[in-house]
C-alpha positions in Angstrom: -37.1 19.9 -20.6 -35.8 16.3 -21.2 -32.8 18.0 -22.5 -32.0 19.8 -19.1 -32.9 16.4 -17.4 -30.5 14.9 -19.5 -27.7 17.8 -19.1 -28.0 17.3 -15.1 -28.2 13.8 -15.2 -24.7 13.9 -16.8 -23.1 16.2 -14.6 -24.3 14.5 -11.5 -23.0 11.4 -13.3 -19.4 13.1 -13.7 -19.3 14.8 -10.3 -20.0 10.6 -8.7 -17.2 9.3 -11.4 -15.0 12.5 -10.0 -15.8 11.8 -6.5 -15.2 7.8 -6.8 -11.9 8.1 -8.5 -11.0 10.3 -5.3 -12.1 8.0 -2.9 -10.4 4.7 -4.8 -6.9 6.7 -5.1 -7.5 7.6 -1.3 -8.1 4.4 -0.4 -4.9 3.3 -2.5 -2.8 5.6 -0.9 -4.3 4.5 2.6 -3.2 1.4 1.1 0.0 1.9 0.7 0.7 3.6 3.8 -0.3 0.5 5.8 1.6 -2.1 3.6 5.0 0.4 4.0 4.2 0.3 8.1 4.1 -3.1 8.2 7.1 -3.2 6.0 9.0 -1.6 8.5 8.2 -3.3 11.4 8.9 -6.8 10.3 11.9 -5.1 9.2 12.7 -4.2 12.6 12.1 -7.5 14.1 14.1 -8.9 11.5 17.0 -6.6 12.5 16.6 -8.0 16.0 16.1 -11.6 15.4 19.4 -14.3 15.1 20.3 -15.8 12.1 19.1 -18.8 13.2 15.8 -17.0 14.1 15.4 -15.1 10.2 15.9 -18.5 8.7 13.0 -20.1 10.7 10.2 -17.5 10.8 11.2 -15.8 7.0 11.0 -17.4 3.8 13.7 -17.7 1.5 12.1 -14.7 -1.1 11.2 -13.0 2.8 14.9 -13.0 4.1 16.8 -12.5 1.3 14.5 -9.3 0.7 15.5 -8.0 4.1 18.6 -9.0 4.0 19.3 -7.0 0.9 17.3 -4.4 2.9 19.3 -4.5 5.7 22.8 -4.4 3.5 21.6 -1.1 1.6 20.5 1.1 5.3 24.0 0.0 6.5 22.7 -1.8 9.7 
């Protein structure tokens, strides 16, 4: 009997550790989807905004990133 316990104790364990792992890459890829939206709309403003405007409101690592950006799409 504590055998059995034992045996269904570890599969529950291993269906929660299976079922966890798919939530957290979920969750990652949720993640990810969000971070690549919000990519591309401060991309967009960025493609709208001066010069003058891209130096204020972007750092230096910010607007030479979508700068570069902006020189590979051909825009």
């Amino acid at each position: 009997m504590p055998v059995e316990i034992a045996d269904q104790l570890t599969a529950l364990a291993a269906h929660h550790r299976r079922t966890l792992t798919g939530q957290i890459i979920w969750l990652i890829k949720q993640a990810h989807q969000e971070l690549k939206k919000a990519q591309d709309g401060e991309f967009e403003m960025f493609k709208k905004m001066s010069p003058q405007e891209r130096e204020t409101f972007f750092t230096r690592e910010g607007h030479d990133l979508m700068t570069l950006r902006l020189q590979q799409e051909g825009a």
